[in-house]
C-alpha positions in Angstrom: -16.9 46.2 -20.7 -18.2 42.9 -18.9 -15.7 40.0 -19.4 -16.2 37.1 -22.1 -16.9 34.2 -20.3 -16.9 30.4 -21.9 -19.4 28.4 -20.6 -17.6 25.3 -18.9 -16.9 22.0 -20.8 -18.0 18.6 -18.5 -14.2 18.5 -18.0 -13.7 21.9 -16.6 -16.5 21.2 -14.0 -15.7 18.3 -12.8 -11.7 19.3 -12.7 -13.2 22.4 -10.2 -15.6 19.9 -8.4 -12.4 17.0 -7.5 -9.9 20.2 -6.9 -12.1 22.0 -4.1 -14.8 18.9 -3.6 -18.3 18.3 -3.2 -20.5 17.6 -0.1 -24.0 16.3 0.1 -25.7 15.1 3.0 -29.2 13.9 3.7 -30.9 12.3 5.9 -33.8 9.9 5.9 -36.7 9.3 8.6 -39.2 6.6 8.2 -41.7 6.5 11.3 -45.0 5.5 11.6 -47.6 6.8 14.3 -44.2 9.4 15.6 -42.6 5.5 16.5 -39.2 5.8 14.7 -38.4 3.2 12.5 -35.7 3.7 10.9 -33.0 6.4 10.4 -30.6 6.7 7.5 -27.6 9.3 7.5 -26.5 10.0 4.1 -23.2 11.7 3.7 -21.2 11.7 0.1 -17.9 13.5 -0.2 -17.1 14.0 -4.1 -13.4 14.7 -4.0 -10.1 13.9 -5.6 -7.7 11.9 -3.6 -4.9 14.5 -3.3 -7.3 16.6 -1.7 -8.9 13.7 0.5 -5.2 13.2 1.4 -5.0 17.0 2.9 -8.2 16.4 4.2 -6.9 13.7 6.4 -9.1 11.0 4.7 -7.1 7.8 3.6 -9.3 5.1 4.5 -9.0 3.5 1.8 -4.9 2.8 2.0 -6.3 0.7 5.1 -8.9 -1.3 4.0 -8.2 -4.9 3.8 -10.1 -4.9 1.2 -9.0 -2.8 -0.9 -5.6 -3.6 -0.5 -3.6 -7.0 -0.6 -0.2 -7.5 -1.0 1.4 -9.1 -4.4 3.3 -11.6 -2.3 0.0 -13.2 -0.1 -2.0 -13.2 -3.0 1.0 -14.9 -5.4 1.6 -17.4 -2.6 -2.0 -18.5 -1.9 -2.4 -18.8 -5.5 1.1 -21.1 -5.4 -0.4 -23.2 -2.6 -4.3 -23.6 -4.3 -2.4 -24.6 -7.5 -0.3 -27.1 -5.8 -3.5 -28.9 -4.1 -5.5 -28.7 -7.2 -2.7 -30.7 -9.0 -2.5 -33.5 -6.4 -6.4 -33.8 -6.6 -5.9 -34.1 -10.6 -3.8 -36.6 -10.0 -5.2 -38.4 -7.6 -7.7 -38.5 -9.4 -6.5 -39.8 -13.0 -4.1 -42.4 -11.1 -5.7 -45.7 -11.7 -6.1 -47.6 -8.0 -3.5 -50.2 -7.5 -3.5 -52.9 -8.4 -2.0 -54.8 -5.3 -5.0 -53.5 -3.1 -7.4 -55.4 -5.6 -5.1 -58.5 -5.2 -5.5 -58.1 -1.6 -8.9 -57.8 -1.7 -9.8 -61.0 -3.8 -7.4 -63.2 -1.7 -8.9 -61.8 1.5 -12.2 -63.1 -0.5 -10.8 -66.7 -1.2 -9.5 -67.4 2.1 -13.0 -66.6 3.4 -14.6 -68.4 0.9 -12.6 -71.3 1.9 -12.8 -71.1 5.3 -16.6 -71.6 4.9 -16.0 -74.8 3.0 
């Protein structure tokens, strides 16, 4: 008697696909009058990362970026925050007033001096 088989649900395959992985390579030539143009090496590795891990494939735990670390990115966003106040205020600080004072004497005195 032949055994009953189910026929796989999307989630069966693609559990059997990450466990034992996939591999599909290609590649592309463009040339023109047997000049070669251009060469593209396709290679695409369909896996899970436990078995990517066995594999010896973690490029991905070293990828700069990929990865950043809590700490850099909480104090860069510390220091941004800190400059973007100052320029806020800076910028809604009225000018003072003694440097307009300074300026309009500066003014008289030449205007006098011309007298």
């Amino acid at each position: 008697m032949p055994a009953n088989r189910e026929p796989a649900n999307l989630a069966d395959i693609l559990e059997r696909i990450l466990d034992k992985g996939i591999v599909i390579t290609g590649d592309i030539r463009i040339n023109l009058l047997d000049i070669e143009l251009l060469t593209i090496k396709l290679r695409l590795m369909i896996v899970s990362v436990d078995t990517a891990k066995q594999l010896g494939i973690d490029w991905w735990e070293h990828d700069p970026w990929l990865r950043s670390s809590d700490r850099e990115l909480a104090h860069e966003n510390e220091l941004l925050r800190q400059r973007l106040s100052a320029l806020e205020y800076d910028r809604e600080r009225p000018p003072p007033i003694e440097a307009e004072s300074e300026v309009i004497d500066e003014r008289s005195a030449e205007a006098e001096d011309r007298w």
